[in-house]
N, C-alpha and C positions, 0 to 999 in steps of 0.2 A: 501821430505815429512817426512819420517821417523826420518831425522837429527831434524826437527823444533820439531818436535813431541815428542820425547826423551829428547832433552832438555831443552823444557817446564817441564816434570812431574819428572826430576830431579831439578828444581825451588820449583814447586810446593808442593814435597814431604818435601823442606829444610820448607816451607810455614806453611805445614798443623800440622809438628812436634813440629815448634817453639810455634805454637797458643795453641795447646794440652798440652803442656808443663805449659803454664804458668795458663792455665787453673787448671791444679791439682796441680801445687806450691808444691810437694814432690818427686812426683819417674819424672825421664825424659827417654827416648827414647836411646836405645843402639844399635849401629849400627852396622852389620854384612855382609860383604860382602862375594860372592858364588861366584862360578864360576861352568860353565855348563861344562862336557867334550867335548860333541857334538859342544860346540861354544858358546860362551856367559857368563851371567849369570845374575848379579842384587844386588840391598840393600834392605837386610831387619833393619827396624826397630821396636822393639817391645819396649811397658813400660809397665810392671806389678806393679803391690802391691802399685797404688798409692793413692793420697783420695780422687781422683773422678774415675779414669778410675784402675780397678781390670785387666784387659788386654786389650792389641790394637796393631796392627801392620802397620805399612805404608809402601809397601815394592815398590819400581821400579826395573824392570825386564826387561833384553834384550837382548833374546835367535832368536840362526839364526842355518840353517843346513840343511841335508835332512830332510825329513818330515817323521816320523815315519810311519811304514806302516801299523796302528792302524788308525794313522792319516789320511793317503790316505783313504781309506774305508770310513771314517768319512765325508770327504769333496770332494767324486769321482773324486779323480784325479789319477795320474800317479806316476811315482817318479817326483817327485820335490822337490825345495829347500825352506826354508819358515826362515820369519824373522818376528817376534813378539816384542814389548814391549807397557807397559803399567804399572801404578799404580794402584794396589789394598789397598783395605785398609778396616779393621773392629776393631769396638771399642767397648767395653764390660765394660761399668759403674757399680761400686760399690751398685748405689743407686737404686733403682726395680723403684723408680718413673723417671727416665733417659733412655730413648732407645737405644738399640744398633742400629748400626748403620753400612751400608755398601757402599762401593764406588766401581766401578773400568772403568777406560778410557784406551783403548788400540788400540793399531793399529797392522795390521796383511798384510804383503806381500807373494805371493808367487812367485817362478821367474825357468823358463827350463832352461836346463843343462848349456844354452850361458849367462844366467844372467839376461833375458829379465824378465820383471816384464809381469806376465800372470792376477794377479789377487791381489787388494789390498781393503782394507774396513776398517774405523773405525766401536766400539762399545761399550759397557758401558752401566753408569746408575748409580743410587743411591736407597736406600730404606732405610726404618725405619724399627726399630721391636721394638714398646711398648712392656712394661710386664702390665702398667697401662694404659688406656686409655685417652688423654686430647683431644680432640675436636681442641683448639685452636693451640696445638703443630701439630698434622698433617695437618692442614689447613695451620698454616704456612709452614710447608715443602714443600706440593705440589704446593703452590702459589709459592716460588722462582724457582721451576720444570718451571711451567708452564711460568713466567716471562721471564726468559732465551729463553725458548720453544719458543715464543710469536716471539722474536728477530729477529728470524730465520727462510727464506722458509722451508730450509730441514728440517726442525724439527716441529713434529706435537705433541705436548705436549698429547693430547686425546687418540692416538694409544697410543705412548710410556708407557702411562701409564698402560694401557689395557692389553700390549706384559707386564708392571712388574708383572701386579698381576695375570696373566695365569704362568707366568715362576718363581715366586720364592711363588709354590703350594705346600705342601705337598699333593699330591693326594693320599696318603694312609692315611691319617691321614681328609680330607677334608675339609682343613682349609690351609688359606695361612701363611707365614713363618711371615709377619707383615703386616703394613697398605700399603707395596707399596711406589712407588714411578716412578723414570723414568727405561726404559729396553728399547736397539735400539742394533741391530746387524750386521752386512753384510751390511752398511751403506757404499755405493759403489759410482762411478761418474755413471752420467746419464744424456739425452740430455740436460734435464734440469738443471743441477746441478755439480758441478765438487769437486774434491778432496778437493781442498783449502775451497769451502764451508763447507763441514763435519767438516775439520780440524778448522775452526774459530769457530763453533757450540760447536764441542770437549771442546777446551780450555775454554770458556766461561761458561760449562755448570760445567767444571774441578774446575775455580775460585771460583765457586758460593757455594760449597759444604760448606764451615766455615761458610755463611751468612744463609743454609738453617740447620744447626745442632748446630752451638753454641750459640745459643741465647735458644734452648729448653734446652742443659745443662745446662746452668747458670740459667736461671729460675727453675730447677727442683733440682740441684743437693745437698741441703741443707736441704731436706723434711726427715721429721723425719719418722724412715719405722719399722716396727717390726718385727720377726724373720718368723712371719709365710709370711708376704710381700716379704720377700729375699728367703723362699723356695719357692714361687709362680715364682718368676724371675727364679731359678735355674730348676723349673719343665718347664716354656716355652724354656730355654736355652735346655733343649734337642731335643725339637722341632726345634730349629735352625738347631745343631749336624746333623739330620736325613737330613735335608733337604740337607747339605752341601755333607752328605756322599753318601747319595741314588743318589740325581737329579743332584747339581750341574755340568753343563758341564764346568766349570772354573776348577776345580777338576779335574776332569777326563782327562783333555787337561794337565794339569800337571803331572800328574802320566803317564800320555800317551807320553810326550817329556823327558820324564828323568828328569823332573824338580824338586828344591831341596824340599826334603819332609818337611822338619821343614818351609819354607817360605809359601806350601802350605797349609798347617794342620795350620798355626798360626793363623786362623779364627774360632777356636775352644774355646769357652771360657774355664777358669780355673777349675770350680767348677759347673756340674750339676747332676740335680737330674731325676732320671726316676722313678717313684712310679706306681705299677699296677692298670693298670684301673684308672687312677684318675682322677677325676669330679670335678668342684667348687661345691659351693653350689651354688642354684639358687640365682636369685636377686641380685648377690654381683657383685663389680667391677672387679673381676677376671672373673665372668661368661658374662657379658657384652663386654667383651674384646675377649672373644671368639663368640660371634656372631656376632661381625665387621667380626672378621678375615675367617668366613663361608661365608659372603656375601660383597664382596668389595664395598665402600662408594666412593661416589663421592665428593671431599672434596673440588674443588673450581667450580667455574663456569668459 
């Protein structure tokens, strides 16, 4: 499982770089391989300074070892040995009318001192984060969610949704990180259902990611924006920042396995702004984009 798994989302990562690539036709993707000392490691890929994507990372990652004992605590186990990989990926446009954008498909084993596999689960998901609001762009996104969704027993497009925009919340802030999208965790075999299902879900839900994000760049990515429109992006981009550093557990799980700080942190965009206290004005499209994001919208049927 692990073997089909791993070398799908090194396919898929040659996949998502090349498309990214030709989409900005100026900066391309530089590749950086790591290595874990604990056991493993992974490719990152970043492109900055381009003339649609200002930063983005596509990084596969395939860490194995004892389990940290931050870790044990975390998922009540014992000493055991644990084997992860998975593609993450976050993309950060140039243009405030363009969403960022987030991915990540992973798989996780754990296995006693004999090697025995004790416990294993896929998990993942995708989201958007407008800075502008379009109606039609989040509609298409969560329709190919849900298309995939649709495909598949295990997969209930309605929860998944519900688990993204509970889980990528700022609760201090009371408003979610964007409009959502899919979130599925501890996605395990059961009477009903077996590994190989998850794992066909996985890959299919992995494929679909270019069809449900590059048709909103290409339509958006040529809108002419003005300087006070790119500070508005840079004042939500810290709203991202917060969420990434306070809540996310993908974070935490990395800084918690020794994992490499630059491949984690590269989901930080280049350039934000934190201003005190600051409010839209009423009536405006920046302030409208904040009342989605206080009460999540059901975007297909």
């Amino acid at each position: 499982m692990k073997t089909q798994f791993y070398n799908f989302i090194k396919e898929l990562q040659d996949t998502i770089t090349s498309r990214l690539e030709k989409i900005d036709a100026k900066a391309s993707f530089q590749e950086d391989q790591w290595h874990r000392e604990e056991g493993g490691g992974g490719f990152t890929r970043v492109i900055e300074n381009g003339s649609v994507f200002e930063k983005g990372g596509v990084n596969i990652s395939e860490v194995y070892g004892a389990l940290p004992v931050a870790m044990q605590s975390y998922f009540k186990v014992g000493d055991v040995d644990f084997y992860a990989t998975g593609l993450s990926l976050v993309i950060h446009p140039v243009n405030p009318f363009v969403p960022t954008v987030h991915a990540n498909f992973r798989y996780f084993e754990m296995y006693d001192k004999q090697g025995v596999v004790i416990d294993s689960w896929f998990g993942g998901g995708l989201d958007l984060t407008p800075y502008y609001l379009f109606e039609e762009d989040a509609t298409h996104f969560h329709q190919v969610c849900k298309t995939v969704c649709d495909r598949h027993d295990v997969a209930d497009y309605t929860t998944f949704k519900d688990i993204c925009d509970q889980y990528f919340y700022n609760s201090h802030r009371g408003e979610g990180r964007g409009i959502g999208g899919l979130f599925y965790d501890y996605c395990k075999a059961s009477e009903e259902y077996s590994m190989e299902d998850w794992l066909v879900f996985q890959k299919d839900m992995a494929s679909h990611f270019l069809d449900a994000y590059v048709p909103i760049v290409e339509k958006r990515k040529n809108i002419e924006y003005t300087k006070e429109q790119r500070d508005w992006q840079e004042i939500r981009r810290g709203r991202y920042v917060e969420f990434n550093l306070v809540h996310d557990k993908g974070t935490l799980f990395g800084l918690k396995t020794n994992g490499r700080i630059e491949s984690i942190l590269m989901s930080l965009p280049p350039n934000v702004q934190w201003r005190y206290d600051y409010h839209p004005e009423p009536s405006t499209p920046e302030a409208a984009l904040i009342e989605v994001l206080k009460q999540p919208k059901d975007w297909v049927k």
